[in-house]
N, C-alpha and C positions, 0 to 999 in steps of 0.2 A: 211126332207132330200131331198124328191122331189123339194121343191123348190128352196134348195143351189145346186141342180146340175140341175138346171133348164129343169126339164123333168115333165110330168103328174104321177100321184100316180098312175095310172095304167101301165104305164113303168116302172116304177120304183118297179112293183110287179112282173112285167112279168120279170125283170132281177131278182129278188130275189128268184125269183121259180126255176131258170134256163130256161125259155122261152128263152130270149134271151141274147145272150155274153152284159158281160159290157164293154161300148165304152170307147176308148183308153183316152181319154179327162179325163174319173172320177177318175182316179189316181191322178192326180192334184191337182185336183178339191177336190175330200177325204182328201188329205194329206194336204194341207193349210186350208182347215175348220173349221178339225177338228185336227187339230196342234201334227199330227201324231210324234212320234220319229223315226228317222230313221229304227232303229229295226222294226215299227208298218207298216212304208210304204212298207220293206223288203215285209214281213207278205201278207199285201197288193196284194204285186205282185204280189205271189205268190198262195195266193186265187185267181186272175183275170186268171193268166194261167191255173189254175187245172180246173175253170168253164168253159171254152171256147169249144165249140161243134167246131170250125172250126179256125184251127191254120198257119196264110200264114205264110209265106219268102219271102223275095226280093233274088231272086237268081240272084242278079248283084252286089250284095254286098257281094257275097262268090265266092270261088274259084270254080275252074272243079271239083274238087273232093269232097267236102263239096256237090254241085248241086247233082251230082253222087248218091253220100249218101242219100243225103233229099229223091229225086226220088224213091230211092231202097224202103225207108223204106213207101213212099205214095204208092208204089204198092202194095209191101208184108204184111204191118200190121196188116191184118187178118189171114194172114199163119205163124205169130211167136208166139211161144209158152211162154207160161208164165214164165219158166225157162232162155227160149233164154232172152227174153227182162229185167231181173233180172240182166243175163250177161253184157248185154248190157250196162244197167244204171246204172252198179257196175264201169263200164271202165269211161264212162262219167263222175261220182263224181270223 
């Protein structure tokens, strides 16, 4: 696998550990290798977002209040309670 995504087996352990995010490229790179189904890339994504320690936005591709939001929730994220953020991501789905 290391060498279809062309990295060192040891990058390639340190993302598997969670050392470090998997880079945006191995989605591709994953998904025509190894001849993923749509459903499996889904799947995919959605494993690369749940691992990732540090998550941007380009806040020039959202509105004022989308920006607003993001910010709120970069400040606050340590003061909402597990119930809050339940509510939250109930509205979101």
């Amino acid at each position: 696998m290391a060498s279809k995504l062309n990295v060192t087996v040891s990058y390639l352990s340190a993302v598997e550990n969670g050392n470090r995010n998997v880079p945006k490229e191995w989605e591709s790179i994953i998904s025509s290798e190894y001849e993923l189904t749509p459903e499996q890339i889904w799947e995919l994504k959605n494993a690369i977002i749940e691992t990732e320690k540090i998550i941007a936005f380009s806040l020039n591709e959202t509105g004022e209040n989308s920006q607003k939001l993001l910010k709120a929730l970069a400040r606050k994220s340590d003061d909402i309670s597990a119930e809050q953020l339940k509510k939250m991501f109930d509205i979101l789905e």
